[in-house]
MARLODO-450140 format. One record per residue (C-alpha): x, y, z; chain; residue in one letter; residue number from 1. Coordinates in steps of 0.1 Angstrom, whole numbers, m for minus. Each point is the difference from the previous one (the first is absolute). Example, Ala and Ser with C-alpha at 12.3 -4.5 7.8 and 13.67 -1.06 7.14 Angstrom:
# residues 2
{r {123; m45; 78}; A; A; 1} {r {14; 34; m7}; A; S; 2} 
END
This chain:
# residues 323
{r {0; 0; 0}; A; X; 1} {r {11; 37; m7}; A; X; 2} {r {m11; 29; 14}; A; X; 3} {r {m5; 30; m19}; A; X; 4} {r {m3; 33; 9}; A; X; 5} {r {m15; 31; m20}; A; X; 6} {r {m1; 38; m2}; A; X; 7} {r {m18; 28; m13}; A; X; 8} {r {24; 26; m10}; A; X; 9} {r {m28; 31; 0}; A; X; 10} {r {15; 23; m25}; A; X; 11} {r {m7; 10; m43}; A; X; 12} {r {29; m27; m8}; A; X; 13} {r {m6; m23; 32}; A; X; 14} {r {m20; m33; 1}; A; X; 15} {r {4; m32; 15}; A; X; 16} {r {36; m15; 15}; A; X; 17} {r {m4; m40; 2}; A; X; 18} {r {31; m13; 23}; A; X; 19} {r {5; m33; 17}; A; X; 20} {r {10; m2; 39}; A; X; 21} {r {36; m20; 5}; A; X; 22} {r {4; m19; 31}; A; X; 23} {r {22; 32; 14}; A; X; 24} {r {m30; 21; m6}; A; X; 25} {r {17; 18; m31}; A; X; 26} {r {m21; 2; m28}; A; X; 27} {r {8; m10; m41}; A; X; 28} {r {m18; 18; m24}; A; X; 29} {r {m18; m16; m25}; A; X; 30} {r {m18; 23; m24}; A; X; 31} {r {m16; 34; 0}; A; X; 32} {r {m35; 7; m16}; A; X; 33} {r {m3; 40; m7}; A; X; 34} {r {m32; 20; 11}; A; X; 35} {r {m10; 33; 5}; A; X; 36} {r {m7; 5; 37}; A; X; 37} {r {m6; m35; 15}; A; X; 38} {r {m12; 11; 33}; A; X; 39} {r {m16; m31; 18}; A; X; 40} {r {12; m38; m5}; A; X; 41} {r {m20; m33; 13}; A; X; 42} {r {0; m34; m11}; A; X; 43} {r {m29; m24; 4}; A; X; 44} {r {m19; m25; m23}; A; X; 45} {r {41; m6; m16}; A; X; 46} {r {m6; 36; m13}; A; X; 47} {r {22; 34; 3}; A; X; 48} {r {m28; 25; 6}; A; X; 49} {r {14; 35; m9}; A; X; 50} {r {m17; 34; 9}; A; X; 51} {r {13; 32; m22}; A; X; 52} {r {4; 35; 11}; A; X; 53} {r {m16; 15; m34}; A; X; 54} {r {5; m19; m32}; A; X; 55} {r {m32; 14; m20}; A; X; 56} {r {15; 30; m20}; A; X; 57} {r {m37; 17; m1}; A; X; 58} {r {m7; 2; 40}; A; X; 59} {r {21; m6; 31}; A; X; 60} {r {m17; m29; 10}; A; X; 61} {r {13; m31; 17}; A; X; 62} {r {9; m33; m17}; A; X; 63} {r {m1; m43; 7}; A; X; 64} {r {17; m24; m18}; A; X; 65} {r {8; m34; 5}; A; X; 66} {r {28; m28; m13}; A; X; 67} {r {1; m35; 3}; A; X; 68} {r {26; m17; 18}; A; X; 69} {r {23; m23; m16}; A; X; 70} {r {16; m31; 15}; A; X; 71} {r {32; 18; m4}; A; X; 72} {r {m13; 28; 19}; A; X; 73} {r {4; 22; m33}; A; X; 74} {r {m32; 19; m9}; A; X; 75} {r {m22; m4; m35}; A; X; 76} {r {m16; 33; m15}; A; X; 77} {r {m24; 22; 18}; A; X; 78} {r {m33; m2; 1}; A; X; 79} {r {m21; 29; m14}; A; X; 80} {r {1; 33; 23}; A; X; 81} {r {m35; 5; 17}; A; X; 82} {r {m2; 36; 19}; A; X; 83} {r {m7; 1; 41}; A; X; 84} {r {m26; 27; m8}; A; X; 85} {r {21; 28; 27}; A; X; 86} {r {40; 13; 2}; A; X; 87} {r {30; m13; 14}; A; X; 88} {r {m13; m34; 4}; A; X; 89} {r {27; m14; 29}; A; X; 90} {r {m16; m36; 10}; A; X; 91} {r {m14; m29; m11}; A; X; 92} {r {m19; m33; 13}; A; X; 93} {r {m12; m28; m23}; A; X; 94} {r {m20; m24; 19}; A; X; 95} {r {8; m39; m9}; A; X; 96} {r {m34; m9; m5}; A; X; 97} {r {m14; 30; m23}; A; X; 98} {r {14; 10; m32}; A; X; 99} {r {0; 38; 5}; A; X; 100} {r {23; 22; 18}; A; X; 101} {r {m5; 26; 28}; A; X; 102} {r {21; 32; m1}; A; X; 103} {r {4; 31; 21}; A; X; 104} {r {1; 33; m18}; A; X; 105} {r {21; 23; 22}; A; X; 106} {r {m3; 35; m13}; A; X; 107} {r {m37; m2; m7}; A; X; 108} {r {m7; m18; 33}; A; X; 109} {r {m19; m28; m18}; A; X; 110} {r {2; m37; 1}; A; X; 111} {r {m11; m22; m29}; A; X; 112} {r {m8; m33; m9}; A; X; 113} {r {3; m13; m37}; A; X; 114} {r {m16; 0; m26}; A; X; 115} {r {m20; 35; 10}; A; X; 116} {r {m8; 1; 39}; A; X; 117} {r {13; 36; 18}; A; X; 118} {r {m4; 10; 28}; A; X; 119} {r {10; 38; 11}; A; X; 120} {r {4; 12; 36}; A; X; 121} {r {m7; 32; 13}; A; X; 122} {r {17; 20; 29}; A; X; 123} {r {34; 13; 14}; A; X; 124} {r {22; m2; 29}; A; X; 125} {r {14; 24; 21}; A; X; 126} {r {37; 0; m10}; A; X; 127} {r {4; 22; m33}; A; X; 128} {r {10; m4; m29}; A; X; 129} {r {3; m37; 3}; A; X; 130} {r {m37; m3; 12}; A; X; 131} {r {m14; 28; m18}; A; X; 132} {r {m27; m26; m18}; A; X; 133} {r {m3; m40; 1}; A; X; 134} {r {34; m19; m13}; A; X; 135} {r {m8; m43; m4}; A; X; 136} {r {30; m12; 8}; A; X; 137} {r {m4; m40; 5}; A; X; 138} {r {m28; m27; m8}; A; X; 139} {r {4; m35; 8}; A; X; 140} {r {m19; m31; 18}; A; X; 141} {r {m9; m1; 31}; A; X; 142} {r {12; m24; 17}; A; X; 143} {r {m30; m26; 3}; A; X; 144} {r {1; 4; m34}; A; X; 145} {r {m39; 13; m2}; A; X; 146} {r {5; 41; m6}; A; X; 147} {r {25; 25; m16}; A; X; 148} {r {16; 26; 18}; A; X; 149} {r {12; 33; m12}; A; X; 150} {r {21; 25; 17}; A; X; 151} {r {m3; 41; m3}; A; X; 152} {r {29; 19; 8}; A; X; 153} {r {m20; 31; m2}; A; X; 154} {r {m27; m8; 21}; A; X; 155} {r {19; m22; 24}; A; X; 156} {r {m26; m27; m2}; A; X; 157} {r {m3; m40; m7}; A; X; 158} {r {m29; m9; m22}; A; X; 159} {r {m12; m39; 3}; A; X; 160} {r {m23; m4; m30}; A; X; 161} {r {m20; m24; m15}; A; X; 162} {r {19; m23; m33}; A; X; 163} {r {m23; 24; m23}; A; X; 164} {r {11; 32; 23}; A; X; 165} {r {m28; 11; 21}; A; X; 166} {r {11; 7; 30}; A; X; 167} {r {0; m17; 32}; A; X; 168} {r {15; 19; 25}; A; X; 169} {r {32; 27; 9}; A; X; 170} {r {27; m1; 24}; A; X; 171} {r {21; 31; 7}; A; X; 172} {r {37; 4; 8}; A; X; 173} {r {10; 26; 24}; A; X; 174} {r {m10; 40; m17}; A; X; 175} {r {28; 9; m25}; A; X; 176} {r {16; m34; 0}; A; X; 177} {r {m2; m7; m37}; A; X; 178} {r {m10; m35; m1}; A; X; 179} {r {20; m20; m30}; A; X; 180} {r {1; m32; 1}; A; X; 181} {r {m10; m30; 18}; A; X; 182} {r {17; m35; 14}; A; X; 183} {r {m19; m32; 18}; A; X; 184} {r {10; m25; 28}; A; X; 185} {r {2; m30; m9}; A; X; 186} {r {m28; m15; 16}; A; X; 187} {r {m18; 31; m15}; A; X; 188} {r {m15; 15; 33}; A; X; 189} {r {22; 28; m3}; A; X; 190} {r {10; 28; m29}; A; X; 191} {r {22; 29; 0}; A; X; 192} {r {3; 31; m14}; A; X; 193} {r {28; 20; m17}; A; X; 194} {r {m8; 33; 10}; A; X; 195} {r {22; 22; m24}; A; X; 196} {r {m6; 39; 11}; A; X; 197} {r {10; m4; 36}; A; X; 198} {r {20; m38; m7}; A; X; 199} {r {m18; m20; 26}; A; X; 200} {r {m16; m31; m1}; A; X; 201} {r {m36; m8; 11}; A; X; 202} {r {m14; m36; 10}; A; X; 203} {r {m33; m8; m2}; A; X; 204} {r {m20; m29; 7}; A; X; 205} {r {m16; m17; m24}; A; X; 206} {r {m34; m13; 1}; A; X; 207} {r {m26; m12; m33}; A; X; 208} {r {3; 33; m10}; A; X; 209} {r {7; 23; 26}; A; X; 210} {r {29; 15; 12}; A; X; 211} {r {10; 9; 31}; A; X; 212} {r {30; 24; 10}; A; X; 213} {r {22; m14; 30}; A; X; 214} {r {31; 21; m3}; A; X; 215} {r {24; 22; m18}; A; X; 216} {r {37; 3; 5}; A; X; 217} {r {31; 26; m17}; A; X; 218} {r {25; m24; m22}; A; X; 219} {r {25; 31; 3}; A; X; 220} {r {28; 1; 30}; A; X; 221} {r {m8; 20; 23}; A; X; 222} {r {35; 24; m10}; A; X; 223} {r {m15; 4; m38}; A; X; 224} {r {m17; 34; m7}; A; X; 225} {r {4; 2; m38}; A; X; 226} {r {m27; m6; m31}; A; X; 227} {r {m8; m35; m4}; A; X; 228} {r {m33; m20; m8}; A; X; 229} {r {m6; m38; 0}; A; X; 230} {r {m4; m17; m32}; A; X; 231} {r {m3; m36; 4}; A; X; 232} {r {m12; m28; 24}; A; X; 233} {r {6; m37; 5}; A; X; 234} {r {m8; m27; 25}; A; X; 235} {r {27; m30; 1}; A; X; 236} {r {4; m25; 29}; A; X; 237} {r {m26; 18; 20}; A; X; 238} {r {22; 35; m1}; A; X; 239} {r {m13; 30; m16}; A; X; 240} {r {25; 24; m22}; A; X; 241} {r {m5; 30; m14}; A; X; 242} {r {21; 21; m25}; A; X; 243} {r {12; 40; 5}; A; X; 244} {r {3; 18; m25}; A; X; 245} {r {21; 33; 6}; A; X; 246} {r {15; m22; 36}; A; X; 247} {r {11; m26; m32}; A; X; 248} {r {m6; m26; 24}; A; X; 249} {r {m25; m29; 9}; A; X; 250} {r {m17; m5; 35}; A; X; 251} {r {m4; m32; 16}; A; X; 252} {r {m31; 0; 22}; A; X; 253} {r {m14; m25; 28}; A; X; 254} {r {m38; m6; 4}; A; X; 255} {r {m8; m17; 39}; A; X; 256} {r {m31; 5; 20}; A; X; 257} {r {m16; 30; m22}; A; X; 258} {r {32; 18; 1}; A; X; 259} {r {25; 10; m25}; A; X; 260} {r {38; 5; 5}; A; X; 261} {r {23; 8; m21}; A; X; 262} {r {34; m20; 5}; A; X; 263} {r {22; 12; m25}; A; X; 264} {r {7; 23; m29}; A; X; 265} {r {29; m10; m27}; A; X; 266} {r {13; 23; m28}; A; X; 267} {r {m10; m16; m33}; A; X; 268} {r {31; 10; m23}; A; X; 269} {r {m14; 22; m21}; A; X; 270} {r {m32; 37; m2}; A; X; 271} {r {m29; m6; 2}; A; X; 272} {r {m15; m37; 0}; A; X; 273} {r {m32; m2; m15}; A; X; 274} {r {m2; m35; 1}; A; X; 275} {r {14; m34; 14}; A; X; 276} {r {m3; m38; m3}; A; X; 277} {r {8; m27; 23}; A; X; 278} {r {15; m31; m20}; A; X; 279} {r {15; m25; 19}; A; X; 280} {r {15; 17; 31}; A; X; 281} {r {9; 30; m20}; A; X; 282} {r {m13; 34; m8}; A; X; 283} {r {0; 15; m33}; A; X; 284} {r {m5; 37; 6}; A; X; 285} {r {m7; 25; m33}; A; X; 286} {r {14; 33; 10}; A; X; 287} {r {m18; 24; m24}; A; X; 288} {r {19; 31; 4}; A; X; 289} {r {35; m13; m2}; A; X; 290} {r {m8; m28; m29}; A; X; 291} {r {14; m31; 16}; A; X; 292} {r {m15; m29; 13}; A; X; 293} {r {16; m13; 34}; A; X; 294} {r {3; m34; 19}; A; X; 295} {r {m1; m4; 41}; A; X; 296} {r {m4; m31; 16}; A; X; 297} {r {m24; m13; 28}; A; X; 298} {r {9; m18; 27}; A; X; 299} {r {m18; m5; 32}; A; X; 300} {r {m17; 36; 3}; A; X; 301} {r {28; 12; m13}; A; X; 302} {r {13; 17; m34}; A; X; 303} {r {37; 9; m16}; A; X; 304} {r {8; 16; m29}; A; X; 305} {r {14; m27; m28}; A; X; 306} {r {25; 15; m22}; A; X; 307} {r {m20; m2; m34}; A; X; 308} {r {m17; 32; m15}; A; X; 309} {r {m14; m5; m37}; A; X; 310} {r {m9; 35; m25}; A; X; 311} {r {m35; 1; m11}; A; X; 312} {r {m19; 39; m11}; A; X; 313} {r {m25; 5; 29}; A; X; 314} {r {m4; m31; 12}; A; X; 315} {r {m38; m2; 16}; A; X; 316} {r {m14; m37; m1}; A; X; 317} {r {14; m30; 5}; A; X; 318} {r {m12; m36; 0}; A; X; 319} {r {13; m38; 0}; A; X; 320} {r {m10; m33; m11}; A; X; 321} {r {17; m33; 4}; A; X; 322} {r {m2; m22; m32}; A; X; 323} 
END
């Protein structure tokens, strides 16, 4: 079996970097297939599903696309590009039982479900610009597998809604907070929130529908007064992490008893990681602002720094698959 590993490289002469993962945790790479503005990678159903920043030359709307996945781990053509119906489309979720694809439209605070379902929120939050109107920033499963929910950054609010998007409930994060995206437990009980304006994380628990706020907790040392926002969030081994964008760092977290804690906080190599993948017991972190992709290890609860660091232009998404 080989594992590889792929990034979207969001700028006009970017696209897709396909790498395999050595045993070290270096990386080969393999091929590159050129895009304008991949912004959001996931693989399910043996596809590469693709969103696009703006690839219609008659509106700035959003963009899907999908490839097949060879044996090889080499992609075919793309599929026909079908628009998200709203801007700056930033995440995807294809379900494994539907053929259609949700996607959250960030700009126009909208979330959409293919071939023609929208759905538009209304509102703002009290920390302008960034809240100055609704900004989708995540859609996904939840985790009993029965609703979808999306996350507004603008309106610092979880929507659970129905598979055809009528809404079932809403579940804030503290005022100003800037929810982005969301993690589960394992045993699905529990899911947390990357809070990106004021870089906390929020857990809630989980319940057919309902969420219900426990805690939130800083993922900055307490010596760190700078600009920074989290970006990214990931549960592995029953530990939470969380990446800084601005700190350049990611934060491991502890959740016991209702209560967060954050344990540690380990430079990531490179500015600004949007993104990061646990394959193996290694971290692939995509440092946006600094174009590299960087390595650190996990062991125990703890992370190092591996001395590998790969070029890609904006790097923003990555996935893996193991084949």
């Amino acid at each position: 079996m080989v594992i590889h590993i792929y990034i979207a490289a969001c700028s006009e002469d970017g696209g897709i970097y396909h790498y395999t993962k050595n045993s070290d945790g270096s990386l080969t790479e393999i091929d590159f297939y050129p895009l304008d503005r991949p912004m959001y990678l996931a693989v399910k159903n043996g596809k590469m599903h693709v969103l696009l920043r703006s690839p219609f030359k008659n509106n700035e709307e959003s963009g899907y696309i999908s490839y097949t996945i060879r044996s090889d781990g080499s992609l075919t053509e793309p599929s026909e590009i079908i628009s998200t119906m709203g801007e700056v489309a930033c995440h995807l979720f294809v379900p494994s039982d539907e053929n259609t694809v949700y996607c959250a439209n960030y700009v126009t605070g909208s979330v959409f479900k293919s071939p023609s379902a929208l759905v538009s929120h209304e509102g703002e939050g009290p920390s302008k610009p960034r809240q100055d109107k609704p900004h989708t920033h995540y859609v996904n499963e939840t985790p009993d597998g029965k609703y979808i929910f999306v996350t507004d950054l603008g309106l610092d609010t979880i929507f659970t809604y129905s598979k055809d998007l009528k809404e079932i409930s809403r579940a804030k994060v503290p005022e100003g907070h800037g929810v982005r995206h969301l993690a589960y437990s394992a045993d699905g009980n529990t899911v947390f929130a990357a809070n990106e304006l004021a870089s906390t994380v929020s857990a809630f628990e989980y319940d057919n529908g309902v969420l219900t706020i426990k805690d939130t907790v800083c993922c900055l040392p307490d010596d760190f007064h700078g600009e920074t926002t989290l970006a990214a969030i990931r549960v592995k081994d029953g530990m939470i992490y969380a990446s800084n964008r601005g700190h350049d760092s990611i934060s491991c977290l502890e959740y016991t008893d209702g209560k967060l804690s954050l344990l540690s906080v380990i430079k990531t190599g490179g500015a600004s990681p949007r993104d990061f993948d646990f394959v193996g017991d290694c971290i692939y972190s995509t440092n946006e602002m600094s174009n590299s992709v960087t390595v650190l290890k996990k062991s125990g609860k703890s992370l190092s720094l591996l001395p590998f660091s790969y070029s890609a232009q904006n790097p923003l998404s990555i996935v893996s698959i193991e084949i």
